[in-house]
ZAVODO-14235 format. One record per residue: x, y, z of N, C-alpha, C in turn. Coordinates in steps of 0.1 Angstrom, whole numbers, plus 5000, padded with zeros to 4 digits. Atoms other than C-alpha are relative to their C-alpha. Layout:
residues N
XYZXYZXYZ
...
This chain:
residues 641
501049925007058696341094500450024986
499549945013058596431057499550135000
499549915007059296691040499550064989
500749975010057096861015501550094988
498849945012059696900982500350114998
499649865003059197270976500550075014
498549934985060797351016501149984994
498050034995064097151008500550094984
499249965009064097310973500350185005
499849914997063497630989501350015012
498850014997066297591014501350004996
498250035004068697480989500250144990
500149845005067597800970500850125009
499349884994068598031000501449965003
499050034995071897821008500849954991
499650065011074097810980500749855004
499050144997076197430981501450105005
498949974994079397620982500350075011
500149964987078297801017500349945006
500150094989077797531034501249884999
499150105001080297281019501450095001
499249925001082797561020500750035018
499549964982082897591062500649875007
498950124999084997231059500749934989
498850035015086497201023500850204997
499549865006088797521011499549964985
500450045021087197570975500550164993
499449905012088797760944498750004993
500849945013086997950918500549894989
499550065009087097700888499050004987
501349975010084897820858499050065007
501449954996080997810867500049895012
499650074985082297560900500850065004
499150044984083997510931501149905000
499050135001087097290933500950005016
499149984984088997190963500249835004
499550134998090396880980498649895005
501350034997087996610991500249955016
500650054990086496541020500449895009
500250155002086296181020501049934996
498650074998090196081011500650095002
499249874997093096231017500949964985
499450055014094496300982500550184996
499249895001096996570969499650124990
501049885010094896700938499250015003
501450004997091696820940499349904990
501150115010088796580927498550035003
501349954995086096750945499150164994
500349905007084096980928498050045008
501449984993080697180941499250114988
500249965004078197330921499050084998
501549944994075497620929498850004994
500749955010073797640899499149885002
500650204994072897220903500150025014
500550084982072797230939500549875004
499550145001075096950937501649995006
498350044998078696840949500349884995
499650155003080596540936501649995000
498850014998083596390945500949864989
499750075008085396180919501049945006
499050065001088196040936499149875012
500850064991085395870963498349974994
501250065001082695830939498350095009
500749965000080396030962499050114997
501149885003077396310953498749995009
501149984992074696480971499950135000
500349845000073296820981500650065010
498949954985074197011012499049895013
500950084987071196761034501649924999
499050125000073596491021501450025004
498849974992076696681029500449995017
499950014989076096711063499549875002
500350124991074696361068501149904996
499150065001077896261052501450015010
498949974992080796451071499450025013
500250024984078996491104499149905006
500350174996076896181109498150065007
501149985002073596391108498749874994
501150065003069996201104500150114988
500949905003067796361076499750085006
500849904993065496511095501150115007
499349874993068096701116501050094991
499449945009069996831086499350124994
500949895007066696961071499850125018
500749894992065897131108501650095002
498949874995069697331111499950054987
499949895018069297441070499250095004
501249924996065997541079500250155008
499549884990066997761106500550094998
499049925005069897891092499350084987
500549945010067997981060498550064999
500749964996065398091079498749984993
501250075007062497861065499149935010
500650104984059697741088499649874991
500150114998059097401090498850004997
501550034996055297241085500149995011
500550034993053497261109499549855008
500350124999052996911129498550055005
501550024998049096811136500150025019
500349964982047396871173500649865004
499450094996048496511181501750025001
499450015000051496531172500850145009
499649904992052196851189500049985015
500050074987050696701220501449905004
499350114995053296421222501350104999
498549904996056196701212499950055013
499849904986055096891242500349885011
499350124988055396551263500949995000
499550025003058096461250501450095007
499049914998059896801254500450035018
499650004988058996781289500549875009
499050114991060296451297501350025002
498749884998063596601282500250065006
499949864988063496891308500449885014
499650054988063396641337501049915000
498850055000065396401326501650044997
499049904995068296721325500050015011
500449974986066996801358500849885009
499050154997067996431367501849995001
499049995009071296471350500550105013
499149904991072296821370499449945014
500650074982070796641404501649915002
498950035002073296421399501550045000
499249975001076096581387500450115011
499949904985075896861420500249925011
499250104988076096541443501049975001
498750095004078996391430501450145002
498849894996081096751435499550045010
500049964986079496781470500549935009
499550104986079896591502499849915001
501250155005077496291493501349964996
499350075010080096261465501349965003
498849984995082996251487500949824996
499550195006083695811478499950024989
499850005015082395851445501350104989
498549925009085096111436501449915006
498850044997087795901453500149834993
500250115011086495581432500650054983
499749895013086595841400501650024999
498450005002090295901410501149905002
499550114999091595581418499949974988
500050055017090395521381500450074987
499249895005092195831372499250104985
500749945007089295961357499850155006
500449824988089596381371498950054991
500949925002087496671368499950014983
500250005016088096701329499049954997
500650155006086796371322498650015005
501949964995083596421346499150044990
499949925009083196691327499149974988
500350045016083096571291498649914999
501050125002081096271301498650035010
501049954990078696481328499749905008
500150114985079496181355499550065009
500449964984077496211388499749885009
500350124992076396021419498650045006
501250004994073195911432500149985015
499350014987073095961468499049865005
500750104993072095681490498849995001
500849974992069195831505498649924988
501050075006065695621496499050114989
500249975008063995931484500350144993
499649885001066396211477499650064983
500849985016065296221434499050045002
501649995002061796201438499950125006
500349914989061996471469500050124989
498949895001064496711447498750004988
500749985010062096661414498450045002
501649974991058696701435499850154998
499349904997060297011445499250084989
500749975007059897131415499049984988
501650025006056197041404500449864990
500050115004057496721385499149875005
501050054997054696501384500649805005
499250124992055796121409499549864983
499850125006054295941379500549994986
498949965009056096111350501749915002
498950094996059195981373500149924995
500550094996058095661375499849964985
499650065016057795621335501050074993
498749935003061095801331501249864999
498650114993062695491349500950055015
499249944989063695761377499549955015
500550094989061495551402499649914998
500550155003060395201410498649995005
500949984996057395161412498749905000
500750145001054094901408498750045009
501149984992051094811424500149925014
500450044983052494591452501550075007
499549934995054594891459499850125005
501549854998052895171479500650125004
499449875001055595441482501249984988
498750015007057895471451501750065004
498349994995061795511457500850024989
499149975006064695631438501049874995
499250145004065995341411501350035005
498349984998069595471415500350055011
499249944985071095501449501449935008
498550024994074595491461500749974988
499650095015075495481423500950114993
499349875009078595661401499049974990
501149985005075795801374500850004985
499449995014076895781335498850044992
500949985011074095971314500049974990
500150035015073195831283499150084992
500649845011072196111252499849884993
500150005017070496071222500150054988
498549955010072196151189499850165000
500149844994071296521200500350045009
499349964986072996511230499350005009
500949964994069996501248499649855015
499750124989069796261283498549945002
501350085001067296011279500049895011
500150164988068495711306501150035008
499249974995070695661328501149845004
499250114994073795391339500450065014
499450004988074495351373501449905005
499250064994077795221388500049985014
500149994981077595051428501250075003
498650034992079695151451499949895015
499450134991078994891476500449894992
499750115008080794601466498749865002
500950145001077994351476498450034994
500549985007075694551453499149854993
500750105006072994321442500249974982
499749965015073794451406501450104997
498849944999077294601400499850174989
500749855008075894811370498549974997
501650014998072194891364499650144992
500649925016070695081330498250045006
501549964997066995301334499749844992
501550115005064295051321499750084986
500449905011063195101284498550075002
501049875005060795461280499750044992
500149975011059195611260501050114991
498649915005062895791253500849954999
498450105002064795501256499949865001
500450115004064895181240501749944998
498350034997068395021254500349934984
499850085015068594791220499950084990
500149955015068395061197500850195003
498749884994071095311216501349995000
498450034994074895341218500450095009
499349884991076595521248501150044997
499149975006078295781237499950064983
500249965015077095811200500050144995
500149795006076396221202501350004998
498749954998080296261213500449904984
499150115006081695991189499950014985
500250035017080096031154500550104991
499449945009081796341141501949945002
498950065006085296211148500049834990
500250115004083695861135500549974982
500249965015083496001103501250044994
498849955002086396221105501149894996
499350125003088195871109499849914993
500750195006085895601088500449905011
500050134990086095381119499050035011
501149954984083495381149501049855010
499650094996084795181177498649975014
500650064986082594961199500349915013
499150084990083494801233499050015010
500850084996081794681262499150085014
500249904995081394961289500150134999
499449844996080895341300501850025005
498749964995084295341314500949934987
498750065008085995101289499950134987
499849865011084595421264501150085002
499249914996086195661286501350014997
498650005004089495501285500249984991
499550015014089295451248500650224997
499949835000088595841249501550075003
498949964996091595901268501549954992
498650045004094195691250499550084982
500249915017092995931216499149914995
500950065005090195741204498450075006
500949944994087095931211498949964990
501150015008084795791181500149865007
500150144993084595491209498450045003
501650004996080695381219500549875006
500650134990079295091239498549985000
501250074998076194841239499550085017
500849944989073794891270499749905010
500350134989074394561292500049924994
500650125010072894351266501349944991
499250035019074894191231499550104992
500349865011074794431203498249934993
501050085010071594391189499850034982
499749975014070794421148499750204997
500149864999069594781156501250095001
499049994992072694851176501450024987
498750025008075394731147499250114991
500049875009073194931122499950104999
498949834994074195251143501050024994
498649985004077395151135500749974988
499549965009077395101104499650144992
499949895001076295421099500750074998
499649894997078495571109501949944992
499250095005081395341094500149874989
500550115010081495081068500949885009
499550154998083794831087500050025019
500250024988082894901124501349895010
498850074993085894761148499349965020
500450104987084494511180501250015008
498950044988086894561210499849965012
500550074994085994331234501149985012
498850044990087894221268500549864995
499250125002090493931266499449905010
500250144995088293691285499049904993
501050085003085593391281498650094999
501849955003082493661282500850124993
499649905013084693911258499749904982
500350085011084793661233498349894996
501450035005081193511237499350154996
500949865006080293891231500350014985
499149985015082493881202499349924989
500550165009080693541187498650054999
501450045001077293631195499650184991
500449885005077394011180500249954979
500050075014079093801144498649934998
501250035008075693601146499350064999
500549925004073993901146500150044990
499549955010075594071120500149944986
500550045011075793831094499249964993
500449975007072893821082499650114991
500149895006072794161073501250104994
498649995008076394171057499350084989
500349945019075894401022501950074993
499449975009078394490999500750145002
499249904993081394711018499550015015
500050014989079694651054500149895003
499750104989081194441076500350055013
499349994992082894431106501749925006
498749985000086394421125499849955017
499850044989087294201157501150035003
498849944999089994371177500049935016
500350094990090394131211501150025009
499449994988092194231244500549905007
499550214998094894001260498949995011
500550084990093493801286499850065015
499849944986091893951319499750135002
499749844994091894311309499050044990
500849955012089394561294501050104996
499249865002090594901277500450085014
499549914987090795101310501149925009
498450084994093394821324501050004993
498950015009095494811297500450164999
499549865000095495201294500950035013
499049964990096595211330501649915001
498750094997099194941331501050014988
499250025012100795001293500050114992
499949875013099495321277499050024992
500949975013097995461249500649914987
499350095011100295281224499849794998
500350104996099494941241498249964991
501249995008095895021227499650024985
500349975016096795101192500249844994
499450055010098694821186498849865003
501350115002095094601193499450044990
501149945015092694821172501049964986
499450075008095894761148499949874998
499650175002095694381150498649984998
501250095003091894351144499649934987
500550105008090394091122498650034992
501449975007087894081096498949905004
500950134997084693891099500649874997
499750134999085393611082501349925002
499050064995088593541099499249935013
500450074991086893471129499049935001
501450075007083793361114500649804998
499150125000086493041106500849955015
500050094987088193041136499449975007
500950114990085592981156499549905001
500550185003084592661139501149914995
498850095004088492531133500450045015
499349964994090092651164499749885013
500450114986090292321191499649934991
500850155010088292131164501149924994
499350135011090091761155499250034987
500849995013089591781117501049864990
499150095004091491451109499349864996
501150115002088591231099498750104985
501649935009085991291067499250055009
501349974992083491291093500050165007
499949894996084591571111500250114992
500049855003085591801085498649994992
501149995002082191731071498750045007
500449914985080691851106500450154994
499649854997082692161101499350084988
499849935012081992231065498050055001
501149954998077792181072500250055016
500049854993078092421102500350114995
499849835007079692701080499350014992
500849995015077292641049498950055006
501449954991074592701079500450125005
499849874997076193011088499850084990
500449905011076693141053498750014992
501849995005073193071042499550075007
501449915000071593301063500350145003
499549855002073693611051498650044984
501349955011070693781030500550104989
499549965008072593961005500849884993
499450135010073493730976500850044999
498650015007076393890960501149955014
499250034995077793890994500449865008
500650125000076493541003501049944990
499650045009077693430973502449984998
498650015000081493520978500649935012
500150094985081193401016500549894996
500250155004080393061001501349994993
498950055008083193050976501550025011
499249964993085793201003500149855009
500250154990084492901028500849914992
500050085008084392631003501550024996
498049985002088292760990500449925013
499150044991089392691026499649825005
500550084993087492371036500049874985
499050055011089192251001501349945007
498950014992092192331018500049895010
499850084986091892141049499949794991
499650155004091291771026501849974996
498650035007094491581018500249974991
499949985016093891590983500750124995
499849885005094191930982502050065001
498650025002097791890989500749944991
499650045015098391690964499749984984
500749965012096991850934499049884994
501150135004094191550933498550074999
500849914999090691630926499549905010
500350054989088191540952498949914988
500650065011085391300938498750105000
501149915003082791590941500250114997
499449885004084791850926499649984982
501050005012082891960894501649994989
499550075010084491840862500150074987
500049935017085392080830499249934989
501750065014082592050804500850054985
499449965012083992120767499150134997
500949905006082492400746498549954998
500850115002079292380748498949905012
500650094991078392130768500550035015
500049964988077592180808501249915009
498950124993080792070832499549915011
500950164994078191800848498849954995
500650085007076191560833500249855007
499850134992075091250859498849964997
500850084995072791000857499649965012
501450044984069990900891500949865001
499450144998071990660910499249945012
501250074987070090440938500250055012
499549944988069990580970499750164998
500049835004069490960952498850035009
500949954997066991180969499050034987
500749975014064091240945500650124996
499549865009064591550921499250145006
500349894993064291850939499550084994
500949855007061392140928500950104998
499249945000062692400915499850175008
500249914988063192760933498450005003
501349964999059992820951500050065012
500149894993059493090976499249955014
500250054985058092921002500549875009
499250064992059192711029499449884999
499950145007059992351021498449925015
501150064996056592141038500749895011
499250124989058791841053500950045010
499650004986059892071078499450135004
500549884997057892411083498849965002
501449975001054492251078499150084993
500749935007051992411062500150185005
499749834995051992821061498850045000
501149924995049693081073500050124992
499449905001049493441066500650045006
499149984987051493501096501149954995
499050055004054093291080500049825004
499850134997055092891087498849995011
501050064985052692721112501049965007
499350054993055492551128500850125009
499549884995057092881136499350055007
501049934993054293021149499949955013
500350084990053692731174501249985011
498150024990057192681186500250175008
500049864993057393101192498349995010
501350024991053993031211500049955013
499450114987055292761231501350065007
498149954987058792971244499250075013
500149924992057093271252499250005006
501550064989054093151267500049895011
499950014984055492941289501050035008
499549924988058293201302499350065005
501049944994054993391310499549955016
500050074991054293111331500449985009
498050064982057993011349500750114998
499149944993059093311352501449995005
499050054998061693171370501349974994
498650085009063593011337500650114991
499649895013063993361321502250045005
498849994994067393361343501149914993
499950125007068193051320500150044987
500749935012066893171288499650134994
500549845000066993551288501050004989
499449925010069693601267499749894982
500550045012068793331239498850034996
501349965001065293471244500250134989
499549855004066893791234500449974983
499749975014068193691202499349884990
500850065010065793451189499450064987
500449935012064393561155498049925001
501350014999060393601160499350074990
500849955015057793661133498650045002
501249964999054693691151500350135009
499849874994054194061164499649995020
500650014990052193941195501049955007
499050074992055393751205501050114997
499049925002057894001197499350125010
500549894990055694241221500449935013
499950084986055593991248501549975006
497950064995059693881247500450125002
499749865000060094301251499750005017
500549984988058294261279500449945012
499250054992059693971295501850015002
498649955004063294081286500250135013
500349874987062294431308500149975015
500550034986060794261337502149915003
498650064997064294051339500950095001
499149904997066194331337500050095013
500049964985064594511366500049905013
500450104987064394201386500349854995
499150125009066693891381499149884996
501250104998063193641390499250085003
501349945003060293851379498949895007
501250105001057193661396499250004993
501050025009054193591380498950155002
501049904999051893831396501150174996
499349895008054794101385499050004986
500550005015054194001349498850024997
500949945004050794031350499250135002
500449894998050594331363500650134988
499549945012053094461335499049974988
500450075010051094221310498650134999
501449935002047694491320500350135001
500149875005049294811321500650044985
499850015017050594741286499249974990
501150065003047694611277500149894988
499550155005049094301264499549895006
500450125000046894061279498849934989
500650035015044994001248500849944994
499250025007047893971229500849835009
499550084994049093691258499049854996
500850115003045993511251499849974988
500350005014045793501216501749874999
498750065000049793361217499649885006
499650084988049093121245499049904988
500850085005045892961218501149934991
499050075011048792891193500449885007
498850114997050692651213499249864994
500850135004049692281204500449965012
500250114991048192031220501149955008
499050104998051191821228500550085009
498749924993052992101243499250115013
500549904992050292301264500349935015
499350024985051892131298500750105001
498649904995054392341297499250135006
500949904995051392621304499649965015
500350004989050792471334501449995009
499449934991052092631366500849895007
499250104995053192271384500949944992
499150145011054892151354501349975010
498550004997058191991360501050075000
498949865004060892261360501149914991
499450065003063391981350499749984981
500850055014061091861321499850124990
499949875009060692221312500650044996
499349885002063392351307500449924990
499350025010064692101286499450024979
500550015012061692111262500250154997
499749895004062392511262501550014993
499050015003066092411254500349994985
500050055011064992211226499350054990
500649925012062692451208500450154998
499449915006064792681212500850004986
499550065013067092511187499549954989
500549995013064592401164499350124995
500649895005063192741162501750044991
498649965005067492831154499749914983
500650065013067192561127499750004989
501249955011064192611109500650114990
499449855010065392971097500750004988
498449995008068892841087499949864987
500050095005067892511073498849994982
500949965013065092681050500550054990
499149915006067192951039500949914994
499450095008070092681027499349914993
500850105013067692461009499750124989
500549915013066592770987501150064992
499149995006069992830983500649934992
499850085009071392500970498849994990
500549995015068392500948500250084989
499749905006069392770934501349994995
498750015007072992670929499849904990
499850125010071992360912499750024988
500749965010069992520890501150064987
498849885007072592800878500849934996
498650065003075592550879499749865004
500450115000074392140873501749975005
498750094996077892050895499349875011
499950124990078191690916500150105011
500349944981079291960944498550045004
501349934993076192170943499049885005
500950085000073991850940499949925016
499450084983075891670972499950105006
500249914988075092010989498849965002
501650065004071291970978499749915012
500050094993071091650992500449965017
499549954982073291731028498650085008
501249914997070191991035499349934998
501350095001067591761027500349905012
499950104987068891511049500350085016
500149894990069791791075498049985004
501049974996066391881073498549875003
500550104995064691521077500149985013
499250084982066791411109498850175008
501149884992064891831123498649944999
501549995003061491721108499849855009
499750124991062391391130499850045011
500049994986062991521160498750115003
501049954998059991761158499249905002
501150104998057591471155500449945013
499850124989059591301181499350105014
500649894989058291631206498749994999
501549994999054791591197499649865000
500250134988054191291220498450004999
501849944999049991171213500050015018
500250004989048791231249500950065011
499349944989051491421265499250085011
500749914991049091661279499249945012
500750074992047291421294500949925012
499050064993050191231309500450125008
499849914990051391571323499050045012
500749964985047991621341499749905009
499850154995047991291353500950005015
């Protein structure tokens, strides 16, 4: 909501700066200021100064300034909005008024909140009764006691099919309120709904108000069809844009400049317990770009602590491709990697709290691992191969969208992938290592040799033609068509989303009608490992997304609308979903580096930049190849054949 200017000036009117910055800094009288230590380092003089008259604080030894909003959204990890509504309060200022709509959805809103408490203490009273009698001897075998419950408001769902729904009936909670809570399952070829969570240790998940919006379930049978199991996204909870844990975790986050993330509710807990309590956790999924930019919120260099196995380190790899594109100038992040076998809660019990420091001590910056993962096992003892390696990382660092930081990426890469020739050992240059120019004149100057690629346009803002195709308003045609063709025919096979759910998940889509639909099919997979068809379209019409299905489904081309049909080959399918998945990957990266080497050549006329130029053009021929080679004349016809 905003904020009409004469509230926040009237608020900062009744609340001088040094009130409020004064109940976590000690401040001296110093003239017509405030002085006192800062905040934000730990440093032996003061450098922090606050001043009532400006309504201002500033800290010189950290560079920072702001008012008292900005104070608190600095030291406690406050939003806006909730800074302006505790000043308010406290300075006893009413608020605008919101409109009859919007009041309507507060009062919904407020009362989904209420049940989903309700939920919460239902829970939490089983789990210290008789029901809870396993679930507390699971809890203590994992030496999680009453404290810990506690802190983290652990409960258990009892077995029974409809003990929730009964207990919330009870009182006047309406079965289809449940039922879009996530607290029942429910449908149209389901004709009594039932309690999602049953026989389950319960981990409530808050939002950054503390407030319980979902829920995680732990089984306790072991032949659990699902071992853990997250509500369904509501209109209160959007698993991809939550961390578990975040209310508890953001004022020491701050307190520390570190957030730590890791991979479960429990691996939290045990971070909690070995002294780390500004720990969080994803929600089942990979971090998504929403998810990291929680965390950098709340931290500038966010620390990844992952388990020591093969799916710790594919979490570790696929949260880096997230994140680098949205690298800026002091955010990154920090890979901190568990030995082999164990999460935090195994290593806490078998070694300690000390066993745990000395990982978060040993984590890594991005682009350490950013390199090992493309040297590590790789022979590099051939031109050919380290020329493999060097365009794989020029495709990674191209599609960091901050130039300055883009920009040092590149030079950091390029230093090391120097390193690795055997020139570079012996102070030789390479033959595409640019050439000192005198005063004056530029350090390259070449003549068009046979074989050159024509002369490349210079920057131009849209996507190169010999491999995007012509553009829309929507953006590329080819993009459009390819995102047409994924998600219009997992609508169809269902089936392959078990295959394709998690690449589906992190594809980069541009049409909205497809970014509704992959939400949708992402859900239905979640509640149900092989969603059928007649599911989907019964989700597809109470979302009222079959419009939006049909509109997507017209995009696909000719060549490719087999795959819309229900007999296709599964075989045949899946591979062409395979394969457009990766030229959808591609496209993005192979655009983005061509706009970049034009751009370098431009700025700096070197042989290297020129031989990059050229690498990406030929990259992006061999793509604009194998796309033609997918648009087969008559396939469609051949498939109905």
């Amino acid at each position: 909501m905003r904020y009409p200017p004469h509230i926040l000036e009237e608020i900062r009117a009744r609340l001088p700066a040094s009130d409020i910055v004064g109940r976590r800094v000690r401040l001296k009288k110093a003239g017509r200021e405030w002085r006192g230590l800062s905040p934000f380092n730990a440093e032996k003089s003061p450098s922090f100064y606050v001043n009532d008259q400006k309504q201002f604080y500033h800290c010189f030894s950290s560079g920072k300034h702001g008012d008292v909003f900005t104070f608190l959204m600095e030291t406690e990890g406050l939003s806006f909005p909730e800074a302006v509504e505790r000043l308010a309060a406290e300075a006893g200022v009413s608020l605008p008024a919101p409109s009859a709509d919007a009041r309507e959805q507060e009062t919904k809103r407020a009362g989904a909140f209420e049940v989903m408490e309700m939920a919460a203490a239902f829970f939490e009273d089983h789990l210290k009764g008789r029901a809870g009698t396993e679930a507390r001897a699971y809890l203590d075998r994992r030496q999680l006691g009453l404290e810990t419950r506690e802190r983290f408001r652990l409960g258990y769902a009892p077995g029974e099919r409809y003990a929730l729904r009964d207990y919330l009936a009870a009182k006047d909670v309406d079965k289809d309120l449940m039922a879009e809570l996530g607290l029942l399952v429910s449908g149209e070829d389901i004709r009594v709904p039932y309690d999602k969570f049953r026989d389950r240790v319960m981990f409530p998940i808050t939002d950054s108000r503390g407030r319980v919006i979902a829920f995680g379930g732990r089984a306790m049978q072991k032949d659990a069809k699902a071992k853990y199991m997250n509500s369904p996204d509501t209109p209160l909870f959007h698993k991809g844009q939550i961390l578990y844990n975040l209310h508890q975790a953001r004022k020491p986050a701050h307190d520390r400049g570190v957030i730590i993330a890791v991979e479960g509710y429990v691996d939290v807990i045990a971070m909690t317990l070995a002294g780390h309590p500004n720990a969080v956790a994803g929600l089942g999924t990979a971090l998504t770009e929403e998810q990291i930019g929680l965390l950098w919120r709340n931290a500038d260099e966010p620390i990844l602590c992952f388990d020591g196995d093969g799916a710790g380190q594919r979490a570790a790899f696929k949260a880096l491709d997230v994140a680098l594109p949205g690298l800026t100038p002091g955010k990154s992040l920090r890979f901190a990697m568990l030995p082999e076998g164990q999460d935090p809660d195994d290593l806490l019990r078998s070694e300690g709290k000390a066993a745990i420091d000395r990982v978060l001590e040993a984590a890594r910056p991005l682009v350490e691992v950013l390199w090992s993962r493309a040297t590590d096992g790789a022979p590099l003892d051939t031109p050919e191969r380290r020329a493999g390696l060097a365009k794989s990382l020029r495709e990674m660092v191209s599609s960091i969208r901050d130039e300055t930081v883009r920009g040092f990426y590149r030079d950091e890469i390029e230093g090391r992938l120097r390193a690795l020739s055997p020139q570079a050992n012996q102070g030789r240059r390479g033959p595409w290592e640019p050439r000192g120019g005198g005063a004056g004149r530029p350090a390259f100057q070449r003549t068009p040799r046979p074989g050159d690629p024509p002369p490349s346009p210079r920057i131009t803002t849209k996507f190169n033609p010999l491999y995007a195709g012509e553009t829309s308003a929507s953006g590329p045609v080819a993009y459009r068509d390819r995102e047409a063709m994924i998600v219009s025919s997992l609508l169809v096979h269902p089936e392959l989303l078990g295959i394709e759910a998690e690449d589906l998940a992190e594809l980069e889509l541009g049409d909205h009608d497809a970014q509704a639909l992959r939400s949708l099919l992402l859900d239905a997979h979640a509640d149900a490992d092989q969603p059928g068809v007649a599911v989907l379209e019964s989700r597809l019409a109470r979302a009222g997304l079959v419009e939006a299905a049909a509109r997507l489904a017209s995009h696909v081309r000719p060549g490719d609308r087999w795959t819309l049909d229900a007999h296709a080959d599964p075989v045949r399918l899946e591979d062409a979903l395979r394969q457009a998945v990766i030229l959808h990957r591609k496209s993005g990266a192979l655009n983005s580096e061509l706009r970049l080497a034009e751009r370098a050549l431009v700025e700096d006329e070197t042989e290297a930049n020129f031989a990059w130029l050229c690498d990406v053009k030929a990259r992006m021929a061999v793509v604009a190849g194998a796309e033609a080679d997918n648009e087969v004349p008559g396939a469609e016809e051949a498939s109905a054949s």
